[in-house]
C-alpha positions as CSV (number, residue, x, y, z in Angstrom):
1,X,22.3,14.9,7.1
2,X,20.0,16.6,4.6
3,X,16.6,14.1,4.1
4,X,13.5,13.6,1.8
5,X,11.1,11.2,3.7
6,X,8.0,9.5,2.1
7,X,5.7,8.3,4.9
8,X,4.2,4.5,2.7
9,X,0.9,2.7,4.3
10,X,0.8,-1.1,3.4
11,X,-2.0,-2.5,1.5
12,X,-4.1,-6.0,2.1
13,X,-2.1,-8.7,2.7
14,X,0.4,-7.3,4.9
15,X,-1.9,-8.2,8.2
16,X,-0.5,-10.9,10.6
17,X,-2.5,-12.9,13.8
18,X,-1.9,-11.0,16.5
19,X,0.3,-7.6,15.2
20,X,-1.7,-5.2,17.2
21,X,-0.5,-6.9,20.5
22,X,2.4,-5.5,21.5
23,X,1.5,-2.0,20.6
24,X,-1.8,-2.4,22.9
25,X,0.7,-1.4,25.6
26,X,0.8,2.1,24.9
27,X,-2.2,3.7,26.1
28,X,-2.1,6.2,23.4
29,X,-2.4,3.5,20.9
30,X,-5.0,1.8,22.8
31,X,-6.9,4.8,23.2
32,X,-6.9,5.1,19.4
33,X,-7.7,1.7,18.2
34,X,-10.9,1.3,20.9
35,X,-12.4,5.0,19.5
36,X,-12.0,3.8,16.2
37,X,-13.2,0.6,17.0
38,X,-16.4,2.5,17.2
39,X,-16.2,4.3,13.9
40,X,-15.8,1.1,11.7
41,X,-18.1,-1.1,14.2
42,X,-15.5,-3.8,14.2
43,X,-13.3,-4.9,17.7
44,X,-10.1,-4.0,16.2
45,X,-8.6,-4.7,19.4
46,X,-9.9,-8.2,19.1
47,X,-8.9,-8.9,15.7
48,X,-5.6,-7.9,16.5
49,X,-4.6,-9.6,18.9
50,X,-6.7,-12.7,19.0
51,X,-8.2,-13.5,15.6
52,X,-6.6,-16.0,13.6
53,X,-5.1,-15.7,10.1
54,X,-8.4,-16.8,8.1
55,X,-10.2,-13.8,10.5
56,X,-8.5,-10.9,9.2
57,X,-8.1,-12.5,5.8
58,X,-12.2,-11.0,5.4
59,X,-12.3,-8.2,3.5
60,X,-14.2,-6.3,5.5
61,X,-11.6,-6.9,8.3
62,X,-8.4,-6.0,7.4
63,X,-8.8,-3.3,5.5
64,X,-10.2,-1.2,8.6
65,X,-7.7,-3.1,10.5
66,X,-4.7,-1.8,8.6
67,X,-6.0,1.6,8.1
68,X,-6.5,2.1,12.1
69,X,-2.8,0.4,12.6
70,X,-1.0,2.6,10.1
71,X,-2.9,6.0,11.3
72,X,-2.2,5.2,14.8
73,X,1.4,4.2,14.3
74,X,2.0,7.7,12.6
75,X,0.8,9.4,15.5
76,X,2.8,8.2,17.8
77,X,6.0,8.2,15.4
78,X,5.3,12.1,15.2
79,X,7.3,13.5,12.1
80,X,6.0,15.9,8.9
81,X,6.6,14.1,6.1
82,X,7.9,15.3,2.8
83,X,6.0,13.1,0.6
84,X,3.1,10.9,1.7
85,X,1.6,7.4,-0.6
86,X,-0.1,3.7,0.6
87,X,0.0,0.8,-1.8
88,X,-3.8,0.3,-2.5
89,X,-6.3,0.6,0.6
90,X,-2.9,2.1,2.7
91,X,-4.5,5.5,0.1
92,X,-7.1,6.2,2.5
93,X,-4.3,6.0,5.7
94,X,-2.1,8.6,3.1
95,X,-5.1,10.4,2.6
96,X,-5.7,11.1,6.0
97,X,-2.1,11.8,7.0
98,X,-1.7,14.2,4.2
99,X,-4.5,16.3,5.6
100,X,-7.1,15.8,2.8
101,X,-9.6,14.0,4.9
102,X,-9.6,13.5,8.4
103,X,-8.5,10.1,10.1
104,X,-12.1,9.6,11.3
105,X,-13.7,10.1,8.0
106,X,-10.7,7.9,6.4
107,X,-12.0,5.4,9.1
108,X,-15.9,6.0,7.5
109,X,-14.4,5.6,4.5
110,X,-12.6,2.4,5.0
111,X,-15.3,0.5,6.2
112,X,-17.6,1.0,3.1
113,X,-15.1,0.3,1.0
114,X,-14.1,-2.5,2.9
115,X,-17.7,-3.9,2.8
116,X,-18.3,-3.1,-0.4
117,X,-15.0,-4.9,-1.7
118,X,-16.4,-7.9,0.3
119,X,-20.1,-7.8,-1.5
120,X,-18.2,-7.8,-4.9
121,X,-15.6,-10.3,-4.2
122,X,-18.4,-12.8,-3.3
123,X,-20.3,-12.6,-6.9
124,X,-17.7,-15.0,-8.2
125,X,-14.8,-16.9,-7.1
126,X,-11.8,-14.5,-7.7
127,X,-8.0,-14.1,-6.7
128,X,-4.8,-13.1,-6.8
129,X,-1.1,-14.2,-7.6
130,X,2.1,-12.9,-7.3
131,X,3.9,-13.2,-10.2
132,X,8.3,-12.8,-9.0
133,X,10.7,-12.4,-11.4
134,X,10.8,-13.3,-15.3
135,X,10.9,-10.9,-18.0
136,X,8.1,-7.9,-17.8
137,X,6.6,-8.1,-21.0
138,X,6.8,-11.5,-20.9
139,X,4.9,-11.8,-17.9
140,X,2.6,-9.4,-18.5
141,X,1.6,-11.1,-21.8
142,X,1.0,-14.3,-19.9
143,X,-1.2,-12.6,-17.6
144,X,-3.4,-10.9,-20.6
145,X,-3.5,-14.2,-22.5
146,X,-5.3,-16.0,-19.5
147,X,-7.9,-13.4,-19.4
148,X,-6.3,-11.8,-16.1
149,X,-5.3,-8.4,-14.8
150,X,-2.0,-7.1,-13.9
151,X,-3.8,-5.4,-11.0
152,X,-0.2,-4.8,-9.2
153,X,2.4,-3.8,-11.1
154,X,4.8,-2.9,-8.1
155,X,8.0,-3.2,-9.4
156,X,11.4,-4.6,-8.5
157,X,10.1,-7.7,-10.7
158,X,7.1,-8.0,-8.8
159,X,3.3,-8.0,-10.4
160,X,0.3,-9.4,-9.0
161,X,-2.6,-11.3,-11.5
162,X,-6.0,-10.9,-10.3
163,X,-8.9,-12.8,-11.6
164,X,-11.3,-15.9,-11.5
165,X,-9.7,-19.1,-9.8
166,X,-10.4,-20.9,-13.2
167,X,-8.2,-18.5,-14.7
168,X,-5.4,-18.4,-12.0
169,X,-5.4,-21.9,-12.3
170,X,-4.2,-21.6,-16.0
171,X,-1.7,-19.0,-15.5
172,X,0.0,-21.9,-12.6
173,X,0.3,-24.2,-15.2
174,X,1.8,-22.7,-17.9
175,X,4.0,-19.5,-16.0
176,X,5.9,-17.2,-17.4
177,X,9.7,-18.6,-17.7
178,X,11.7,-17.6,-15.1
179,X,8.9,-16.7,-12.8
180,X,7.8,-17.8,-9.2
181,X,4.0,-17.9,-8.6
182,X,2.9,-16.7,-4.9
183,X,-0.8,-17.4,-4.1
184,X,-1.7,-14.2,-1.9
185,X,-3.9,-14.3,1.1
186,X,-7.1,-11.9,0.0
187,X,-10.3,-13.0,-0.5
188,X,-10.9,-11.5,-4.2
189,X,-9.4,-9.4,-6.9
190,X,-9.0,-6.5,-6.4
191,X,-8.5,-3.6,-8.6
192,X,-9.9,-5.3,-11.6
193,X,-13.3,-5.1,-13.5
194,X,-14.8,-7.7,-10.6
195,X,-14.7,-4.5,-8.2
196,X,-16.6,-2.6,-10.3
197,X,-19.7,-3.0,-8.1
198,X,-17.7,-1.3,-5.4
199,X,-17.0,1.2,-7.1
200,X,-20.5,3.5,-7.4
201,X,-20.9,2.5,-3.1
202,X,-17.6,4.0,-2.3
203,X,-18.4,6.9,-4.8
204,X,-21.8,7.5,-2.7
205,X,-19.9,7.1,0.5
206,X,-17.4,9.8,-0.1
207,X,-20.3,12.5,-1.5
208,X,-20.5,14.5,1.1
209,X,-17.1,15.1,2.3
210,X,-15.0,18.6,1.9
211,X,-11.7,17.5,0.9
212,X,-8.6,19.7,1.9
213,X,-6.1,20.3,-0.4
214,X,-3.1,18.4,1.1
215,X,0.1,20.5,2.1
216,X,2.7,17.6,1.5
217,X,3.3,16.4,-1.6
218,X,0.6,12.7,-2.3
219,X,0.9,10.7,-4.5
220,X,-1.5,8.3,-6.7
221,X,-1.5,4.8,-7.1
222,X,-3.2,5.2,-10.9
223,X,0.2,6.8,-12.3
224,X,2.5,7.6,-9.4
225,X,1.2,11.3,-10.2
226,X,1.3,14.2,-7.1
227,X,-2.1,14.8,-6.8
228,X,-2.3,18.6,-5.4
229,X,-6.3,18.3,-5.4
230,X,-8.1,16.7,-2.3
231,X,-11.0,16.6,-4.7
232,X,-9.4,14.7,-7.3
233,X,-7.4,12.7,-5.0
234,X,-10.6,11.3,-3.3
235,X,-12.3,10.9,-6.7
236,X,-9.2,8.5,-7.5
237,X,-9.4,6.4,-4.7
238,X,-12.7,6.2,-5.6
239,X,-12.0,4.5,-9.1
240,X,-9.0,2.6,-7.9
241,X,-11.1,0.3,-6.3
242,X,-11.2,-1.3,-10.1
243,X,-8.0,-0.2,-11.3
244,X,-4.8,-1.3,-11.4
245,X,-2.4,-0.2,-8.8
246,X,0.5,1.5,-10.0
247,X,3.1,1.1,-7.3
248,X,6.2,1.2,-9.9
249,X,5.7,4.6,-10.9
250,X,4.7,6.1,-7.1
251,X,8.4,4.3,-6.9
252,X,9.6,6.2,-9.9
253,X,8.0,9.9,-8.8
254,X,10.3,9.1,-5.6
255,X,13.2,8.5,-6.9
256,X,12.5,11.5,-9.4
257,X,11.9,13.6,-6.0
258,X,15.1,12.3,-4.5
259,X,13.8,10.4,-1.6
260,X,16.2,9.5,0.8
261,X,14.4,7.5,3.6
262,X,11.6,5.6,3.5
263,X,9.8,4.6,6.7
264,X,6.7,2.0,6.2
265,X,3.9,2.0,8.9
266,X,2.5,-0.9,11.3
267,X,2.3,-3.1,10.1
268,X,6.0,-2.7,7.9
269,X,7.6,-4.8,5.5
270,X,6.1,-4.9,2.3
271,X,6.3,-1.5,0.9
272,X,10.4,-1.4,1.9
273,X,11.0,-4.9,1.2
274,X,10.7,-3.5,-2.6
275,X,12.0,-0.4,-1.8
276,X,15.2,-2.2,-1.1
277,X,15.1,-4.0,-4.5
278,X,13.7,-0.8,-6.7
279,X,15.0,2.2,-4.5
280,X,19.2,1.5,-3.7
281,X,20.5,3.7,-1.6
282,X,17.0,4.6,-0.1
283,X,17.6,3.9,3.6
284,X,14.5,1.9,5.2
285,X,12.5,1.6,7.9
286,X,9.6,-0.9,8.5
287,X,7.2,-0.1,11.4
288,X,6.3,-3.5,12.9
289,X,7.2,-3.1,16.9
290,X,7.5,-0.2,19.0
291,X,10.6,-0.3,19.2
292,X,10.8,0.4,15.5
293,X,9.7,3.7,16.5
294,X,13.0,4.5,18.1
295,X,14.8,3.2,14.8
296,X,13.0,5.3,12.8
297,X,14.1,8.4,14.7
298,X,17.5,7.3,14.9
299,X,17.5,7.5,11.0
300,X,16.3,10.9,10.5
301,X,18.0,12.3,13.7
């Protein structure tokens, strides 16, 4: 059977205690993991296996974490996508496997903007909510009239609120009708104005790289755009750090390219989990074992 695969990397929030361990096994995996280990000065094999869910909520964590564990799950899954996107800081893994920047510097990269994420998130006390269900405008008027950000919108009736606790704590009490309100493990909010710090240090960080032009079609979290510049896709991962993430329309520009499999790297769930809901008929895989490896080549054998 004929196939158009898009290759997804997870965002923040998709980290669980101990999802590195079983894949720790493999020595190729290990191999990768300790040498990047190195790059992002973090024990990734540690964190991965024995830190606890508070550990890898820290910014500066998880987002190396989940960079290094999508990369190295790619590798060893070994297949040329036809289209390549990551919800959020999973841009820097999509990046790297679409050949604009190399997984090392995507590992450089991560940690700055990791850190710097931190540093911002630490000025004031920030968050973020998902927001399930209800009608769209209606919950997206909510969300502006409590002074937040729809810094998600990710489709399939999903959108995620960032902003202060105070106003968080408004939005609970008067939600949108017909809405569910999900508290989500990060430590700030991302991808709105409070990032903006982070914004000119990732922009310093990512100076003196020579961005390739990628060969496989990538696409942007600011629209859901192909982006057939490595220039101008770095300088958007540079400014997404403070902008909404657009994960709707990188859903759309799928369905528009007739995508017909999905497979979501370690760690897997998310990214198909609204596939499923805002891509019928899109057959998914979610990358969360090893054995999901084998699955994943079963569906585009």
């Amino acid at each position: 059977m004929n196939y158009v695969l898009v290759i997804v990397a997870p965002g923040q929030g998709a980290q669980t205690p101990g999802f590195l361990s079983s894949w720790l096994e493999i020595p190729e995996f290990r191999d990768r993991i300790s040498a990047w280990s190195q790059i992002v000065e973090l024990d990734l094999i540690e964190y991965g296996t024995k830190a606890d869910a508070e550990r890898i909520r820290d910014t500066a964590v998880a987002q190396p974490l989940l960079v290094a564990a999508a990369l190295a799950s790619f590798e060893l899954l070994n297949v040329r996508p036809d289209i390549v996107a990551g919800h959020s800081v999973g841009e820097l893994a999509a990046a790297a496997i679409a050949g604009v920047i190399t997984p090392e510097e995507a590992l450089a990269l991560v940690r700055e903007r990791g850190r710097a994420m931190a540093e911002a998130a630490a000025v004031t006390k920030t968050g973020m909510v998902a927001v399930l269900g209800g009608d769209e405008a209606e919950v997206l008027a909510a969300i502006e009239k409590h002074g937040l950000t729809p810094a998600n919108i990710n489709g399939a009736g999903q959108i995620v609120a960032g902003g202060t606790v105070e106003q968080l704590e408004a939005l609970k009490a008067e939600p949108p009708k017909r809405a569910r309100l999900i508290p989500l493990s990060v430590a700030g909010a991302f991808h709105t104005v409070h990032m903006a710090p982070a914004v000119e240090r990732l922009a310093k960080a990512v100076a003196d790289l020579s961005p390739s032009d990628p060969p496989v079609t990538l696409l942007s979290n600011r629209d859901g755009a192909a982006v057939s510049s490595g220039k101008e896709f770095l300088d958007r991962l540079v400014s997404q750090v403070a902008d909404p993430v657009r994960w709707d329309k990188c859903m759309a520009t799928m369905a528009e390219r007739g995508v017909t499999t999905m497979i979501e790297l370690l760690p897997g769930g998310t990214l198909t989990g609204l596939a499923r809901r805002g891509l019928p008929g899109v057959r998914t895989v979610a990358i969360k074992t090893p054995a999901d490896l084998e699955a994943a080549r079963e569906v585009l054998a």
